[in-house]
C-alpha positions in Angstrom: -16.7 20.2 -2.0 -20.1 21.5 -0.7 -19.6 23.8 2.0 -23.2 24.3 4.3 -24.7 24.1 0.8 -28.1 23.2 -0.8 -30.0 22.7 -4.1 -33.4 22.7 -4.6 -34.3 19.1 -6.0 -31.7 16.2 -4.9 -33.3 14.6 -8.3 -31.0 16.5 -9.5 -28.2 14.8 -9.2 -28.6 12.0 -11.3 -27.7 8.4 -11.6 -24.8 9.1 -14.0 -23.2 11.7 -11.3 -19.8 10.7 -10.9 -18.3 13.7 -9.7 -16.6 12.5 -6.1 -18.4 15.1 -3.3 -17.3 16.0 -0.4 -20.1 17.9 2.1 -19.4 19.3 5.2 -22.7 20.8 7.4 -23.6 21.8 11.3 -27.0 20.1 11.9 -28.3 23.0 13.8 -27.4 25.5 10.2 -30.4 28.0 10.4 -29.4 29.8 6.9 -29.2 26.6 5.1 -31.0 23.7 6.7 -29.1 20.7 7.3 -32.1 18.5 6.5 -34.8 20.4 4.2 -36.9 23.4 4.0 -37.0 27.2 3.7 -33.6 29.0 3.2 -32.6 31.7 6.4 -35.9 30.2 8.4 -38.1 32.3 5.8 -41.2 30.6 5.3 -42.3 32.7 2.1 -39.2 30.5 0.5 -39.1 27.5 -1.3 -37.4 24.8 0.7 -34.2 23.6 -0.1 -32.3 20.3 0.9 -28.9 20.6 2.6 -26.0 18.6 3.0 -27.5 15.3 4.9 -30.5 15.0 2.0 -28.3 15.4 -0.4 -25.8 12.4 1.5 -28.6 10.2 0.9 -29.3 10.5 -2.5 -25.9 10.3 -3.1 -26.2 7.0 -0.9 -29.0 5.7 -3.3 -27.6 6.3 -6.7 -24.5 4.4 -5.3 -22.5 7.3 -5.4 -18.7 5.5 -5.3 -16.6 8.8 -4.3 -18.5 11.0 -1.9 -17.7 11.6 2.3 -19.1 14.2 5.0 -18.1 15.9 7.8 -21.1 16.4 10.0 -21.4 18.4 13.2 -23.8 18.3 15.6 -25.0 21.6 17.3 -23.5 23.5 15.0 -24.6 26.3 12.6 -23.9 28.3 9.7 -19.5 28.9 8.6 -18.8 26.5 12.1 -15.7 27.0 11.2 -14.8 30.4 12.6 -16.5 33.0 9.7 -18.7 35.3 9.2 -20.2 36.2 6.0 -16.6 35.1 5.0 -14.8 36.6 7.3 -12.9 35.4 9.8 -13.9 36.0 12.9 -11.0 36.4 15.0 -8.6 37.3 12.5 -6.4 34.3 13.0 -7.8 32.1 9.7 -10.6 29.7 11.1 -11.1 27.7 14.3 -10.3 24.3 15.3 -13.3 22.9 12.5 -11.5 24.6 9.7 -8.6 22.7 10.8 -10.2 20.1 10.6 -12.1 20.2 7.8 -8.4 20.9 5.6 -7.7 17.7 7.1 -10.4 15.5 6.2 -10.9 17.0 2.6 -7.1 16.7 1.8 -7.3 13.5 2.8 -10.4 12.7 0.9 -9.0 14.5 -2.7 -5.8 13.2 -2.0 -7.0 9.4 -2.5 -8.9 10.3 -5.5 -6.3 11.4 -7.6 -2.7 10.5 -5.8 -1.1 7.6 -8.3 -0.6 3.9 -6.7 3.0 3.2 -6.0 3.5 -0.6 -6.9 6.8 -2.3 -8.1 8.7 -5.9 -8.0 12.1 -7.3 -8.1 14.4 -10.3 -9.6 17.4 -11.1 -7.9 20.4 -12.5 -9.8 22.7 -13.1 -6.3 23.5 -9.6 -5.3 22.0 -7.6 -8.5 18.9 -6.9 -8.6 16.5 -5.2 -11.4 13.4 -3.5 -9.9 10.4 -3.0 -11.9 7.9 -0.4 -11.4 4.4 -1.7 -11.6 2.7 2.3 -10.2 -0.1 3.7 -11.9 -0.3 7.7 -12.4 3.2 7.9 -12.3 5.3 10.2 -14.1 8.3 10.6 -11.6 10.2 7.8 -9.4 12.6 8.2 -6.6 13.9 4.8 -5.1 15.9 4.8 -1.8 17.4 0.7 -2.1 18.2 0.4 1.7 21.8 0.4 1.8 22.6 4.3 1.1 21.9 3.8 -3.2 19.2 5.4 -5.0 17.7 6.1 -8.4 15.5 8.6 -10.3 15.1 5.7 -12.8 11.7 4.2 -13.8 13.1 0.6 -13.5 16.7 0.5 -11.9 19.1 -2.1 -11.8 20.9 -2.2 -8.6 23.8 -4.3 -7.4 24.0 -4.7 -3.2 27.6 -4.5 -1.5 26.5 -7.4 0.4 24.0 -10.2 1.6 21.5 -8.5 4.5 17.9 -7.2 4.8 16.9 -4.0 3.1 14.2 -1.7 3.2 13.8 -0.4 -0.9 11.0 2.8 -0.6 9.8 3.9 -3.9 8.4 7.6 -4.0 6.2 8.4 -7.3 4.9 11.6 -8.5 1.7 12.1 -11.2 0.9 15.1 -13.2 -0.6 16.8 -10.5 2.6 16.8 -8.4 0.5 14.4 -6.0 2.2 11.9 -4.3 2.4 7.9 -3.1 4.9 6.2 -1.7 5.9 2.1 -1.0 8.6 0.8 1.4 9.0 -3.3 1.1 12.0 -5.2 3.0 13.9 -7.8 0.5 16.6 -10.7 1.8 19.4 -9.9 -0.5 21.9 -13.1 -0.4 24.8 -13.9 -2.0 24.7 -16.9 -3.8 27.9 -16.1 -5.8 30.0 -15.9 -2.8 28.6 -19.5 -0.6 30.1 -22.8 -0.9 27.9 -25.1 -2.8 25.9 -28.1 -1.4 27.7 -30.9 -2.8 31.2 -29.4 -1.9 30.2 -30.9 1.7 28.7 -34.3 0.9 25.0 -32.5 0.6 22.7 -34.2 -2.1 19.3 -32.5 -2.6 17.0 -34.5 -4.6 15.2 -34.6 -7.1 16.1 -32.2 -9.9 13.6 -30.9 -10.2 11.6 -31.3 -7.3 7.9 -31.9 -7.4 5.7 -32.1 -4.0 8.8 -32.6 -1.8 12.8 -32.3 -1.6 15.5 -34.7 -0.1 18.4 -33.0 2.0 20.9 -35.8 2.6 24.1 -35.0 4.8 26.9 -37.2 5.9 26.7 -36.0 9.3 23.4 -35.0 11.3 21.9 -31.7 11.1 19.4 -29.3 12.3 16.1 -28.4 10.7 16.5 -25.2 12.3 19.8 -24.5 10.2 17.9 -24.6 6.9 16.3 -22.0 5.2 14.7 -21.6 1.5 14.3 -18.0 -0.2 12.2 -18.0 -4.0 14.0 -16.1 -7.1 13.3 -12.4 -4.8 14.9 -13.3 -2.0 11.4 -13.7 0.6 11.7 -16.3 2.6 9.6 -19.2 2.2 7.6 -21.6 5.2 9.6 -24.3 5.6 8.1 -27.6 6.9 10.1 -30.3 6.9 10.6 -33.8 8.5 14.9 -34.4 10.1 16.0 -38.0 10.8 19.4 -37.9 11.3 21.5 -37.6 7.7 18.0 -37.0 6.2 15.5 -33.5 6.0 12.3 -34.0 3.7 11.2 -30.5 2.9 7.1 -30.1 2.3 7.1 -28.0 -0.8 3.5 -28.8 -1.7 1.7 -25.7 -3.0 4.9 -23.8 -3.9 4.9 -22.5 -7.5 7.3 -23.8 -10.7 10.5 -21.5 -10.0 14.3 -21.3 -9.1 14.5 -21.4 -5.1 17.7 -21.4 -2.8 18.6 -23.4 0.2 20.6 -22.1 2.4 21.8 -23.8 5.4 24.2 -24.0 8.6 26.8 -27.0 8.6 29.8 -27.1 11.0 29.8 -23.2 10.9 30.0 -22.9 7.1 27.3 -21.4 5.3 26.0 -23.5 2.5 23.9 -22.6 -0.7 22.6 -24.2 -3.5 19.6 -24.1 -6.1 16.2 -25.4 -6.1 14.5 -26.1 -8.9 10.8 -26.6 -8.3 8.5 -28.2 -11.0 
């Protein structure tokens, strides 16, 4: 983190610089010159290249980690100090607030782990899987009041619904990422199946397209298909009368469940998709 800095040749940072750099200059800095040349305005000095030089070599060797904070009009410690003191005896002005911010923010992305994870559903059980990288800690919150310090938890649900699983990690460093993803949790277990009400779906398995055939009309607006993690899937389907073709062109090889609306009753059953 260059603070108002300089060096005295920017060919000195060379092409295999991969430190990530973080400068932070007033262009108007009349100690060390925002741009180039002599150090406190003397002219007996050999110039030096400050902060916005030293931005653009950066820029040309392709530097992949490097930000600034540039302000315009202002000098030397902008950010409320003297000599490295603070002025007014309160710890910096509104730029040192500032510039905490910013370079948190920038360090922080550097070396915070990537929270990451999956699930399979088996009805109302469900195994999560951690997929972070950096971790060395996990805290799951599973959306219904559970939670686990587990790497990869297995977590049965009281009931079908929504939820909102959050997954906070921790690396090394104590830094810090966190994930929330919503999940349709549904109880397969507990639904009547298809055929128990004269529903055929057809064929097994299905390939392109799938056959709902009723013995009494329905509504394609009753139907609805979730894959093996509960995420509901686009349905497009044509209805005519005791008949509902579903498009499932595209979709990949997997176990999928219909679930559908018929007299009231809530009706489930697999889809096999080849």
């Amino acid at each position: 983190m260059g603070l108002w800095g300089g060096v005295d040749d920017t060919l000195k940072i060379g092409t295999n610089n991969v430190a990530p750099i973080f400068l932070v200059h007033g262009t108007s800095d009349a100690t060390v010159p925002f741009t180039s040349g002599p150090p406190f305005g003397y002219a007996s000095l050999a110039d030096v290249f400050g902060s916005n030089s030293i931005s653009k070599r950066l820029a040309k060797i392709g530097m992949p980690a490097a930000d600034t904070y540039f302000v315009e009009g202002e000098g030397h410690e902008f950010h409320g100090a003297s000599n490295g003191m603070w002025e007014n005896g309160t710890g910096g002005n509104e730029y040192w607030d500032t510039i905490v911010q910013k370079s948190t923010s920038f360090f922080w992305q550097i070396h915070k782990p990537t929270a990451a994870f999956s699930m399979t559903a088996n009805s109302l059980e469900v195994q999560f899987t951690d997929e972070s990288s950096g971790a060395i800690s996990w805290k799951w919150s599973f959306g219904d009041g559970g939670s686990s310090t587990e790497q990869n938890p297995l977590h049965t649900y009281g009931s079908s619904g929504t939820y909102r699983v959050n997954l906070y990690i921790q690396n090394e460093n104590q830094s810090w990422d966190t994930l929330s993803q919503d999940f349709i949790i549904i109880d397969h277990i507990g639904l009547r199946e298809l055929q128990t009400a004269n529903i055929r779906v057809y064929p097994v398995p299905a390939r392109g397209e799938v056959t709902i055939e009723s013995n009494s009309p329905f509504h394609i607006s009753a139907i609805k298909v979730y894959n093996s993690t509960g995420k509901e899937m686009p349905v497009s389907a044509a209805v005519n009368g005791k008949y509902a073709i579903l498009d499932i062109r595209g979709w990949t090889s997997g176990v999928y469940f219909i679930r559908m609306s018929v007299e009231g009753i809530i009706l489930s059953r697999k889809l096999i998709v080849n």
